[in-house]
N, CA, C and O atoms as a Tinker XYZ file with bonds, in Angstrom:
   460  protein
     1  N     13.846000   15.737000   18.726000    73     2
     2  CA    14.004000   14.297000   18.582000    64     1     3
     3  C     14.275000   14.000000   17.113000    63     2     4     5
     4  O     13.792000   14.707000   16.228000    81     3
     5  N     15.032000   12.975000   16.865000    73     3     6
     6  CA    15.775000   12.749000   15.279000    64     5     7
     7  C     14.994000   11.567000   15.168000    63     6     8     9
     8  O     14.439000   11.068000   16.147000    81     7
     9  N     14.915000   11.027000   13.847000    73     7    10
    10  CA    14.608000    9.740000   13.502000    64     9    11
    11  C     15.178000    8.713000   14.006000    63    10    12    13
    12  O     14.555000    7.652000   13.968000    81    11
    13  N     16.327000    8.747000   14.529000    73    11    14
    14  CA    17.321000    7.780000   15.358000    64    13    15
    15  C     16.751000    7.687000   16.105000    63    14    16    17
    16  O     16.252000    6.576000   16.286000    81    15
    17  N     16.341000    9.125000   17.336000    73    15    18
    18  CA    15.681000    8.911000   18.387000    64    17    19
    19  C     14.520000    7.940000   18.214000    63    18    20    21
    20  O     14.468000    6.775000   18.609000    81    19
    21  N     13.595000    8.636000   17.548000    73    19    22
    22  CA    12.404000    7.787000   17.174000    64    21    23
    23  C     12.708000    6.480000   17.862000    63    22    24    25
    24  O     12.705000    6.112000   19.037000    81    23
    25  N     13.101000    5.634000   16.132000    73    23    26
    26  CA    13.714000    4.407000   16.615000    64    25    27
    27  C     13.833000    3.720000   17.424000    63    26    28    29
    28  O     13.150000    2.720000   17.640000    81    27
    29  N     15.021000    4.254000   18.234000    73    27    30
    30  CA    15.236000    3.781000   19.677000    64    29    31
    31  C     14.133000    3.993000   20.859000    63    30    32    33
    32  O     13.952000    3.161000   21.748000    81    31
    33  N     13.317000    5.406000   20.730000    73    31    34
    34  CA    11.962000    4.620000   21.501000    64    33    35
    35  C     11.419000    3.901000   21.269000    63    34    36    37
    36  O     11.062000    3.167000   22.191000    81    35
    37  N     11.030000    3.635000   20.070000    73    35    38
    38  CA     9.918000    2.757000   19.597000    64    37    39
    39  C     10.145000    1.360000   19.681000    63    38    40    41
    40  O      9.263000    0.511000   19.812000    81    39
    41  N     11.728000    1.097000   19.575000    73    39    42
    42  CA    11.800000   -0.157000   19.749000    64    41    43
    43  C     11.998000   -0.412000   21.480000    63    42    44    45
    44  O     11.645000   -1.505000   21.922000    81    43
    45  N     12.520000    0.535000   22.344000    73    43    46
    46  CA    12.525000   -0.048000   23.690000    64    45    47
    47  C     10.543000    0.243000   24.056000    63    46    48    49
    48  O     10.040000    0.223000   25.180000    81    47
    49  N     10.143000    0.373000   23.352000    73    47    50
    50  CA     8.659000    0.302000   23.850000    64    49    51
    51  C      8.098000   -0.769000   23.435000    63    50    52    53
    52  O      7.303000   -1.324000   24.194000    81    51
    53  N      8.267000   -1.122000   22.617000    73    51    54
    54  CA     7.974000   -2.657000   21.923000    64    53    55
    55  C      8.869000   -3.578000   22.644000    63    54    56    57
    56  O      8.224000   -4.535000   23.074000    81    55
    57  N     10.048000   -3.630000   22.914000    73    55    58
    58  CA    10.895000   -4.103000   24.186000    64    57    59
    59  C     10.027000   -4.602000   25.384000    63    58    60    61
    60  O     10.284000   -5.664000   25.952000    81    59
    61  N      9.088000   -3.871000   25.711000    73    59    62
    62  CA     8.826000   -3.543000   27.367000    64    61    63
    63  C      7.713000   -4.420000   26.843000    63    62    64    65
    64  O      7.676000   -5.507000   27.421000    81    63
    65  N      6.794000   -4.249000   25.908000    73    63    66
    66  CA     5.858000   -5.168000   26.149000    64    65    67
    67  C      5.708000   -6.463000   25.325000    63    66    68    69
    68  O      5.149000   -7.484000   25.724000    81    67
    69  N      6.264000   -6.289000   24.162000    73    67    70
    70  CA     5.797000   -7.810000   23.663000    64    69    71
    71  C      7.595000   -8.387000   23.680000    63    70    72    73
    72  O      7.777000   -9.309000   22.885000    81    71
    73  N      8.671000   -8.014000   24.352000    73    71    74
    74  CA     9.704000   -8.750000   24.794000    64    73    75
    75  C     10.846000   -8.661000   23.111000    63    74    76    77
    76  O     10.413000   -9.085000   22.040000    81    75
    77  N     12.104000   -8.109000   23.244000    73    75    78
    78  CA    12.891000   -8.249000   22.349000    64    77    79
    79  C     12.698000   -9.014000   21.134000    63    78    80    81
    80  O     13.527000   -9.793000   20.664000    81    79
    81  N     11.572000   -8.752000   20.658000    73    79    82
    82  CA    11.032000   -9.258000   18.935000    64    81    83
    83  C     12.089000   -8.687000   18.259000    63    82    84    85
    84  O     12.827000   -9.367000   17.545000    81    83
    85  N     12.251000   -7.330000   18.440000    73    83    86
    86  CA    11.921000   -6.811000   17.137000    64    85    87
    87  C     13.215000   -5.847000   16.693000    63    86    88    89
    88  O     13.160000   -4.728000   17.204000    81    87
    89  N     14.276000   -6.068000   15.899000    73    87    90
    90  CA    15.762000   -4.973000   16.000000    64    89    91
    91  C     15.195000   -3.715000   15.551000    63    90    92    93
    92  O     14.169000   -3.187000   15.121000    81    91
    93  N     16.646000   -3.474000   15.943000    73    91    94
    94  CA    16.409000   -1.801000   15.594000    64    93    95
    95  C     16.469000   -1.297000   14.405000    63    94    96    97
    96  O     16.144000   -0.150000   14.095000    81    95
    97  N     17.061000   -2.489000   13.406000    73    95    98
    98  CA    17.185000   -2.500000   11.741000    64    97    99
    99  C     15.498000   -2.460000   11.664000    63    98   100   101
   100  O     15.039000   -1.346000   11.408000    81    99
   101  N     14.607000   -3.462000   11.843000    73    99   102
   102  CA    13.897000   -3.945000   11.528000    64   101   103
   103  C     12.507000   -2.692000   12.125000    63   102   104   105
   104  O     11.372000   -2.582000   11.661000    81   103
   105  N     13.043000   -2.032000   13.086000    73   103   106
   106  CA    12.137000   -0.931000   13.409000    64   105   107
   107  C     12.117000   -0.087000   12.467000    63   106   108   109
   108  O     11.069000    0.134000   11.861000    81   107
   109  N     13.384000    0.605000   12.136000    73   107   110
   110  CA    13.814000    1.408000   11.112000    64   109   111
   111  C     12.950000    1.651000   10.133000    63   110   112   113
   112  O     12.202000    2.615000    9.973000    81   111
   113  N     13.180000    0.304000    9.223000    73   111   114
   114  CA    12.253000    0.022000    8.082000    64   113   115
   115  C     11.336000    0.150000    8.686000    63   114   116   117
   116  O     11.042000    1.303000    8.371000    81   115
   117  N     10.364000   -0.261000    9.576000    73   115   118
   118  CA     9.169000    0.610000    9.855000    64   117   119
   119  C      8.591000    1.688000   10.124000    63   118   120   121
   120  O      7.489000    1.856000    9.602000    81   119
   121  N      8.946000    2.386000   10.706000    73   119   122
   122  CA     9.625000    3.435000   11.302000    64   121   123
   123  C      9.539000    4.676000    9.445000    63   122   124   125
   124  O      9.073000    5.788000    9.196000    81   123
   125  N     10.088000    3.880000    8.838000    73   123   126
   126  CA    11.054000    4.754000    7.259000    64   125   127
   127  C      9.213000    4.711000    6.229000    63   126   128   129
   128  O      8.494000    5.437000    5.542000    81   127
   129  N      9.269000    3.547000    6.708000    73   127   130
   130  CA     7.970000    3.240000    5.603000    64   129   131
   131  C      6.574000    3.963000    6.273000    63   130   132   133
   132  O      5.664000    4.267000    5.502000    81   131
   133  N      6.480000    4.147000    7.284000    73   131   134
   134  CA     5.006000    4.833000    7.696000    64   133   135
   135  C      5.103000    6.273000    7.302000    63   134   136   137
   136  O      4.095000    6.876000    6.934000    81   135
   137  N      6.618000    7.016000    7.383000    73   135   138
   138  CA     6.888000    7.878000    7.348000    64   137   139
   139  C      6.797000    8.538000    5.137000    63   138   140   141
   140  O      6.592000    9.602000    4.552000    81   139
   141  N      7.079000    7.182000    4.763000    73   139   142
   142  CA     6.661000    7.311000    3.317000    64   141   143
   143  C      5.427000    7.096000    2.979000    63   142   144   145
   144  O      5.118000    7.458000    1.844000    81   143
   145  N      4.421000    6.487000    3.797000    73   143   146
   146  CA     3.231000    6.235000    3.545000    64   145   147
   147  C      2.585000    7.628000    3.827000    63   146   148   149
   148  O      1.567000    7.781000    3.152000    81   147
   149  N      2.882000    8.671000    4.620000    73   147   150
   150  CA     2.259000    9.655000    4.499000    64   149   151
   151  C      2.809000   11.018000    3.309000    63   150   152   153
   152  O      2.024000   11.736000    2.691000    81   151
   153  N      4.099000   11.082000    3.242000    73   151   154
   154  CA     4.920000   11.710000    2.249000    64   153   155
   155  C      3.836000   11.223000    0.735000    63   154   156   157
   156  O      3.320000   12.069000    0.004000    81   155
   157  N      3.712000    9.966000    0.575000    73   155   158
   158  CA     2.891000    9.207000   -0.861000    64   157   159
   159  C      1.479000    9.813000   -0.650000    63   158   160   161
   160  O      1.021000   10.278000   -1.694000    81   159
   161  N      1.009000    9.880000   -0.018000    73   159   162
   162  CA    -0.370000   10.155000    0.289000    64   161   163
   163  C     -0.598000   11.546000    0.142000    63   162   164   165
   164  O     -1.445000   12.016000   -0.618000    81   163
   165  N      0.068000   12.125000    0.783000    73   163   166
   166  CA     0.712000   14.000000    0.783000    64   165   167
   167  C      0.443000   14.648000   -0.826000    63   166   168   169
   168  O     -0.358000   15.396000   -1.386000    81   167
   169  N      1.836000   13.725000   -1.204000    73   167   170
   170  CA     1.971000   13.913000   -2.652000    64   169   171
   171  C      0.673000   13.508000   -3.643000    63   170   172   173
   172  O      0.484000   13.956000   -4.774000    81   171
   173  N      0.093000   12.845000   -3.149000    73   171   174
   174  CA    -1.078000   12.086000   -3.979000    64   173   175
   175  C     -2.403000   13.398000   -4.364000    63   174   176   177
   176  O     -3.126000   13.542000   -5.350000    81   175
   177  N     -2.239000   14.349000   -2.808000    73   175   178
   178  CA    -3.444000   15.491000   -2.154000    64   177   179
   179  C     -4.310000   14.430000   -1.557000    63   178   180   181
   180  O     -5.524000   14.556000   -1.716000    81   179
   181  N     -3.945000   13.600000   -1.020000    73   179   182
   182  CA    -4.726000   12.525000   -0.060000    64   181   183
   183  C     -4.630000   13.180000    1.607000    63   182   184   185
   184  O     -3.578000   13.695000    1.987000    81   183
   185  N     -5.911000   13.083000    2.569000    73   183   186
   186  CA    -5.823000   13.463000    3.962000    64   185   187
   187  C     -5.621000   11.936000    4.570000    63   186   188   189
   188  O     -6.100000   10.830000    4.321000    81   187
   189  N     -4.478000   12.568000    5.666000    73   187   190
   190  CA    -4.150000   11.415000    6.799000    64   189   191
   191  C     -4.744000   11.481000    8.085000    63   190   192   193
   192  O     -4.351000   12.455000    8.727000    81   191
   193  N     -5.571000   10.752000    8.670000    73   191   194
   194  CA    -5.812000   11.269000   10.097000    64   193   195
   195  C     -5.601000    9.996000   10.865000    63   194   196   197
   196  O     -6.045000    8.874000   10.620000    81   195
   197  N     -4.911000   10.361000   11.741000    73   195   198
   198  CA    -4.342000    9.433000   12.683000    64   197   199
   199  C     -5.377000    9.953000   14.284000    63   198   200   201
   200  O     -5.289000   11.000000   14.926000    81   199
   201  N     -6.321000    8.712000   14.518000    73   199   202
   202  CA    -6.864000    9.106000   15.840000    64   201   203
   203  C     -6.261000    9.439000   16.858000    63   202   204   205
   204  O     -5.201000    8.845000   17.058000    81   203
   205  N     -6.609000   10.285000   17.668000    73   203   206
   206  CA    -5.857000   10.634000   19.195000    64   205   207
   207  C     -4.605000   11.326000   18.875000    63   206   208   209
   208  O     -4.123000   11.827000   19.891000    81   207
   209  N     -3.564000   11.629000   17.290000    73   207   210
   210  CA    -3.097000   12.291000   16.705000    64   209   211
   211  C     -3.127000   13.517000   16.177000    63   210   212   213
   212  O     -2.659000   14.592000   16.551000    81   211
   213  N     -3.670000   13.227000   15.366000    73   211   214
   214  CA    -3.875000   14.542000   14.103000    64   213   215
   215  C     -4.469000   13.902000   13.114000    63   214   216   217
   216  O     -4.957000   12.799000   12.870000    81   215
   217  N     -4.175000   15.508000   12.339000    73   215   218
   218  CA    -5.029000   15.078000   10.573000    64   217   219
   219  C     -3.304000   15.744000   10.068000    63   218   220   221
   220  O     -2.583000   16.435000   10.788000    81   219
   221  N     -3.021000   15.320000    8.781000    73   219   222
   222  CA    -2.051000   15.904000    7.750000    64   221   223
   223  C     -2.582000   15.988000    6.625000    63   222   224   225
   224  O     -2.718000   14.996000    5.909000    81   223
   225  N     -3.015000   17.327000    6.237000    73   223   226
   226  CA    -3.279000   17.769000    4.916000    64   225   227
   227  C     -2.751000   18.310000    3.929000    63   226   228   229
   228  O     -1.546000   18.547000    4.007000    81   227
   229  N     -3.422000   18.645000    2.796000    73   227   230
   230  CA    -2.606000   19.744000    1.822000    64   229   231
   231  C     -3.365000   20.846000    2.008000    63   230   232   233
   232  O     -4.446000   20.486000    2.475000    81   231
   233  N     -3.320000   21.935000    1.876000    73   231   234
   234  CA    -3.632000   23.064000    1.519000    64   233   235
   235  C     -3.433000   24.422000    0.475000    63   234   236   237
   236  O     -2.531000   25.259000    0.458000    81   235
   237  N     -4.175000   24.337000   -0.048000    73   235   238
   238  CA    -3.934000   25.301000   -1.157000    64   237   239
   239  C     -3.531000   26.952000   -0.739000    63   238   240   241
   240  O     -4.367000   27.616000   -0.126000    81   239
   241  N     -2.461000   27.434000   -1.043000    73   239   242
   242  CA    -2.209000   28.660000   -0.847000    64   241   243
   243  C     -2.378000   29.753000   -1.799000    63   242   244   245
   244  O     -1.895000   29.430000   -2.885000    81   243
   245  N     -2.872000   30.905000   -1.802000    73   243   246
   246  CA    -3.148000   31.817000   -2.703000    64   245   247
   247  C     -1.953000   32.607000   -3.086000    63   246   248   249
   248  O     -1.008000   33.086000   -2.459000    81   247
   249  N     -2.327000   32.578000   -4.369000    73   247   250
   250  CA    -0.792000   33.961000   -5.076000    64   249   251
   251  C     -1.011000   34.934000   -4.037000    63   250   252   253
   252  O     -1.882000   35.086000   -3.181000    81   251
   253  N     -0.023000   35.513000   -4.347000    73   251   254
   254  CA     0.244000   36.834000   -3.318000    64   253   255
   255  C      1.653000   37.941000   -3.590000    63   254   256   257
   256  O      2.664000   37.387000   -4.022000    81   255
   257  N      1.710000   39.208000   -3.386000    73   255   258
   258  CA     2.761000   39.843000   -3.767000    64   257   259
   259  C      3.327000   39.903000   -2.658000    63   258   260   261
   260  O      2.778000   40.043000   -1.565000    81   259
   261  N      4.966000   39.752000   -2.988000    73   259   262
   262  CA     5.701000   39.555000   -1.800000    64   261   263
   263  C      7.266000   40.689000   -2.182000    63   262   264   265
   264  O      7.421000   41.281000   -3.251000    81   263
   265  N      7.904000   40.719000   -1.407000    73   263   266
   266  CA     8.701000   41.905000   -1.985000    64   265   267
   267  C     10.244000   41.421000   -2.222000    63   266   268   269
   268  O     10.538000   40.812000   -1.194000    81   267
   269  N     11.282000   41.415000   -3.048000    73   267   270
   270  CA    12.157000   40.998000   -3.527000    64   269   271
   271  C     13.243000   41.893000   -2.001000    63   270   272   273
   272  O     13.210000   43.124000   -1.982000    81   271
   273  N     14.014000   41.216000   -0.987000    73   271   274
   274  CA    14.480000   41.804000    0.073000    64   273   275
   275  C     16.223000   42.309000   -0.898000    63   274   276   277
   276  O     17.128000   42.383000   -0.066000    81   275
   277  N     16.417000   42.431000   -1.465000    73   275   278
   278  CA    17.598000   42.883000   -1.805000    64   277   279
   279  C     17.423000   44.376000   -2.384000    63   278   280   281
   280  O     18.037000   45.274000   -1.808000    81   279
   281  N     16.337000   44.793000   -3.879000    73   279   282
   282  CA    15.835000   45.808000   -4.254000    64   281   283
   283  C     14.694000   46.035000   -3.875000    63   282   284   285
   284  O     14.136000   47.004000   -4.390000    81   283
   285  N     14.137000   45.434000   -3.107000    73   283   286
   286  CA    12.592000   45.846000   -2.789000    64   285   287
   287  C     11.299000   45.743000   -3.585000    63   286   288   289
   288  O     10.172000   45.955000   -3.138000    81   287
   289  N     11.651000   45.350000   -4.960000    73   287   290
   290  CA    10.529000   45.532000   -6.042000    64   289   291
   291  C      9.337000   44.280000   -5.537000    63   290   292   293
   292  O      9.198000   43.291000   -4.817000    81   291
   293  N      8.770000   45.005000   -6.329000    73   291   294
   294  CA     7.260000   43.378000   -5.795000    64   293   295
   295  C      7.451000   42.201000   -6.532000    63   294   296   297
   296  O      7.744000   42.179000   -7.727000    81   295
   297  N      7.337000   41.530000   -6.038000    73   295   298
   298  CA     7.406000   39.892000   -6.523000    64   297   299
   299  C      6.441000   39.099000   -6.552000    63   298   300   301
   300  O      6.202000   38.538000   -5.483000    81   299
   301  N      5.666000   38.806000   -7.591000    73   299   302
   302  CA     4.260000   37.746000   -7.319000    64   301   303
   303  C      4.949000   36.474000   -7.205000    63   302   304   305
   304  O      5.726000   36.057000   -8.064000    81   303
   305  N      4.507000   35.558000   -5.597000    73   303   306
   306  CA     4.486000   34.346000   -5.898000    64   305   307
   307  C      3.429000   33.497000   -5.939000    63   306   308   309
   308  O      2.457000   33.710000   -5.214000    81   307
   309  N      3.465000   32.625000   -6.631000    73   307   310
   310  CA     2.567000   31.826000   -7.499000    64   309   311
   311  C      1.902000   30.482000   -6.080000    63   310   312   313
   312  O      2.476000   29.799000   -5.232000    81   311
   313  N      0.292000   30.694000   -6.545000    73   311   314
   314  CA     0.126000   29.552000   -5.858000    64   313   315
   315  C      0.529000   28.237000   -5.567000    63   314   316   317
   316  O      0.795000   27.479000   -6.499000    81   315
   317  N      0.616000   27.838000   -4.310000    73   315   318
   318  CA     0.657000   26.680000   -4.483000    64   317   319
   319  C      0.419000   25.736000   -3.104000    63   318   320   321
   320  O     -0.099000   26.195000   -2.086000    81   319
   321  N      0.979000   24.042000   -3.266000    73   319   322
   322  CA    -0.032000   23.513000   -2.348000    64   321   323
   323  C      1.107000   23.461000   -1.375000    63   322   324   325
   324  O      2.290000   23.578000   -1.695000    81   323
   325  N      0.498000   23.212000    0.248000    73   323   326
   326  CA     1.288000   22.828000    1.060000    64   325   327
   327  C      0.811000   22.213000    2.202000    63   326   328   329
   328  O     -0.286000   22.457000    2.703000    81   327
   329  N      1.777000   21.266000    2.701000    73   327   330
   330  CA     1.254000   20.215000    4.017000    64   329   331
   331  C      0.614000   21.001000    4.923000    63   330   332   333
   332  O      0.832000   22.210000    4.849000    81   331
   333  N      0.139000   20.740000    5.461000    73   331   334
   334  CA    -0.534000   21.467000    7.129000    64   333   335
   335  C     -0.667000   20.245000    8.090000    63   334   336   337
   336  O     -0.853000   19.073000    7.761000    81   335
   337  N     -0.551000   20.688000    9.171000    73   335   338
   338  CA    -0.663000   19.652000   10.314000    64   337   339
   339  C     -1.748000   20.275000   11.294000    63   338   340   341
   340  O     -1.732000   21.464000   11.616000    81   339
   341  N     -2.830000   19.223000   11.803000    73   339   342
   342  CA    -3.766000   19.771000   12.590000    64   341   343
   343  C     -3.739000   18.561000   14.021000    63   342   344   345
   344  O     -4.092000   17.382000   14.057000    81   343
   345  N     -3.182000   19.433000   15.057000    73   343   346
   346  CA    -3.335000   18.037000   15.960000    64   345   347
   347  C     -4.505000   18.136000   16.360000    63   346   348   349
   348  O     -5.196000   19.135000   16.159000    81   347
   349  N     -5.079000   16.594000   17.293000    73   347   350
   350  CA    -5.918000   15.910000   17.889000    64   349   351
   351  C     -5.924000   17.297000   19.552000    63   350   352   353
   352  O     -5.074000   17.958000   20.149000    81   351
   353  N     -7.421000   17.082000   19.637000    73   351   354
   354  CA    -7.665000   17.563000   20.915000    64   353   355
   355  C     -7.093000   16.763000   22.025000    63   354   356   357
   356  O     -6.753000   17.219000   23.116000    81   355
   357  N     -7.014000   15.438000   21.618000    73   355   358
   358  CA    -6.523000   14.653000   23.059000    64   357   359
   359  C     -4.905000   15.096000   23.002000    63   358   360   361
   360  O     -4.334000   15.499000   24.015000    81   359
   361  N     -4.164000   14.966000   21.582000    73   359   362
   362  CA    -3.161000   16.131000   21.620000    64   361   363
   363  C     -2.810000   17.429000   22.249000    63   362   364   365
   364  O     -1.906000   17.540000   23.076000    81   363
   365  N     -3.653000   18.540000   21.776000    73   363   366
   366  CA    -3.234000   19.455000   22.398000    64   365   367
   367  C     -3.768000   19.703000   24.146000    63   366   368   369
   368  O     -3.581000   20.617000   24.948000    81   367
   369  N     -4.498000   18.400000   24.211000    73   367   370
   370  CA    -4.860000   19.010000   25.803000    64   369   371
   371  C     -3.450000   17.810000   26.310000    63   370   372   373
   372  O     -2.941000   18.046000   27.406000    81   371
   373  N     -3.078000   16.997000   25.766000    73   371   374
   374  CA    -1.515000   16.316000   26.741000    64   373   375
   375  C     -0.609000   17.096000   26.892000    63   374   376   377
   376  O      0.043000   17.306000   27.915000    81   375
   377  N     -0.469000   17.841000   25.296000    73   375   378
   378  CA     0.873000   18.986000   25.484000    64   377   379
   379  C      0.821000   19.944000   26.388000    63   378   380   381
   380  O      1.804000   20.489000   26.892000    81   379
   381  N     -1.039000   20.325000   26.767000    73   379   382
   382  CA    -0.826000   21.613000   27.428000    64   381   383
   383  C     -0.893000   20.874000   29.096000    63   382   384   385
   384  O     -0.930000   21.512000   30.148000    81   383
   385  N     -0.895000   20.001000   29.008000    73   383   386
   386  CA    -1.241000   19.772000   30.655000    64   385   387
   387  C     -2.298000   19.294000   31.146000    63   386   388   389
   388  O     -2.262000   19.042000   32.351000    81   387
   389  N     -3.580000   19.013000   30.383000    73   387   390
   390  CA    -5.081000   19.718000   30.988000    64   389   391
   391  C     -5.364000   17.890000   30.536000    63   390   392   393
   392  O     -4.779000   17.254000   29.659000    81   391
   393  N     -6.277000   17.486000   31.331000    73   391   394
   394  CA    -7.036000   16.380000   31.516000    64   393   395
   395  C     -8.389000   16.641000   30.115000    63   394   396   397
   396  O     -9.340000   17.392000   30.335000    81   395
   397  N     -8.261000   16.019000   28.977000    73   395   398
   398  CA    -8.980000   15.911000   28.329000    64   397   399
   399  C    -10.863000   15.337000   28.820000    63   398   400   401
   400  O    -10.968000   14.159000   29.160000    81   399
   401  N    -11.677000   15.882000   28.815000    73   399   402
   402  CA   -13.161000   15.035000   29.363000    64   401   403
   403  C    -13.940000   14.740000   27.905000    63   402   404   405
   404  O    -14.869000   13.945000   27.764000    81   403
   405  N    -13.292000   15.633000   26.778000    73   403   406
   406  CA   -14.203000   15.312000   25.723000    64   405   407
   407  C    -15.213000   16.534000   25.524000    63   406   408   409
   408  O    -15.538000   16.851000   24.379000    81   407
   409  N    -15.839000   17.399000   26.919000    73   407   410
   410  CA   -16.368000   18.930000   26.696000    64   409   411
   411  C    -15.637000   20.185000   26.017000    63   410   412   413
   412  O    -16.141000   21.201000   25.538000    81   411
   413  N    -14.006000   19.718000   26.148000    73   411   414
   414  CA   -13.699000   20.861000   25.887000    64   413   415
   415  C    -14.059000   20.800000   24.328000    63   414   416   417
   416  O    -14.144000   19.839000   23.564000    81   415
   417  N    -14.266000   22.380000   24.103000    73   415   418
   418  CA   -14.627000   22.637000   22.582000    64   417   419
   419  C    -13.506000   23.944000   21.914000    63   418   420   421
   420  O    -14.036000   25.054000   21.945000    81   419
   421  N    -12.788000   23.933000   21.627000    73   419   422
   422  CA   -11.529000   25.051000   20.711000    64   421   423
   423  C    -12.547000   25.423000   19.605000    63   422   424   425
   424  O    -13.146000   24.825000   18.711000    81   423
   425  N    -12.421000   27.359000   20.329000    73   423   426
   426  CA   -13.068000   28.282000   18.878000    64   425   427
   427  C    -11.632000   27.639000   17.451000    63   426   428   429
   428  O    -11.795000   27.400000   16.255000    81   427
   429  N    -10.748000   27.583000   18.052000    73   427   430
   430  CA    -9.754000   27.631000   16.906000    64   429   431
   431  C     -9.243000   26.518000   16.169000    63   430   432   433
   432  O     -8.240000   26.484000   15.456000    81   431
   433  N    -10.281000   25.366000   16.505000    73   431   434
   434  CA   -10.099000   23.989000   16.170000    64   433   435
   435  C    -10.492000   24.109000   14.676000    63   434   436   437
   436  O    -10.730000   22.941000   14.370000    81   435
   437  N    -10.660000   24.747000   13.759000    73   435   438
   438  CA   -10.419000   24.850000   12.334000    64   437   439
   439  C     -8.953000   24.995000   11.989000    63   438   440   441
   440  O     -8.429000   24.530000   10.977000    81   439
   441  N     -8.267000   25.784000   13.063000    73   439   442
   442  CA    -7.040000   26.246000   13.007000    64   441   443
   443  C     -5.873000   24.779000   11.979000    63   442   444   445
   444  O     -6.006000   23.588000   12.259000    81   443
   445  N     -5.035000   25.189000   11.067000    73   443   446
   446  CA    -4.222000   24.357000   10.549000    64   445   447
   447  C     -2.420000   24.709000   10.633000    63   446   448   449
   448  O     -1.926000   25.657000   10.022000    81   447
   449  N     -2.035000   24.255000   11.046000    73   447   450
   450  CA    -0.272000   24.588000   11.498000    64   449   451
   451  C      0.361000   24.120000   10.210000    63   450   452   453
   452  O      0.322000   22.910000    9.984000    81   451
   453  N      0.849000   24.797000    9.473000    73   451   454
   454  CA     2.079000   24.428000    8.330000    64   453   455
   455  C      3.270000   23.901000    8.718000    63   454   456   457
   456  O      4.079000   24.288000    9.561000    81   455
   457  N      3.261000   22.603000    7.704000    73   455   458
   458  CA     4.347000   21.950000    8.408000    64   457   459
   459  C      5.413000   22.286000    8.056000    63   458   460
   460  O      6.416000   21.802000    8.579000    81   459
């Protein structure tokens, strides 16, 4: 799905219930700006958590030797920070299919996905 897409759901969903308010210019810019409100926040090392969503964090990554693929020699690269995305349990139990009750408990719910 593209940001266009986006868009165009978001505004035929807002369509359906509170009735042709709102253009698709005017989604956009919304749509553009939530999407900078977390990019600003990101950049800031600020956490986002969106309920029934996720969390979007930074995470610090450790130096590490990595190997130059042309001559092979070792290459240190240098720490540094990066986004991670952690979805919501009510998340991953929609994606997988499964009726959320709130018991289920994930050993791997520390787990963080790089975005």
């Amino acid at each position: 799905m593209t940001k266009a897409d986006l868009v165009e759901n978001v505004t035929a969903r807002i369509a359906r219930t509170a009735g042709p308010t709102i253009s698709k210019k005017d989604c956009a810019r919304v749509v553009d700006a939530f999407l900078d409100a977390i990019k600003d926040a990101l950049q800031e090392q600020k956490n986002i958590e969106v309920r029934g969503f996720g969390t979007f964090k930074i995470r610090q990554r450790k130096t590490r030797m990595a190997r130059n693929p042309r001559t092979g020699s070792p290459v240190e690269v240098s720490a540094r920070p990066v986004p991670v995305f952690k979805p919501s349990k009510e998340l991953r139990a929609m994606v997988a299919g499964v009726e959320d009750d709130g018991s289920y408990d994930d050993e791997d719910s520390d787990e963080l996905y790089e975005a």
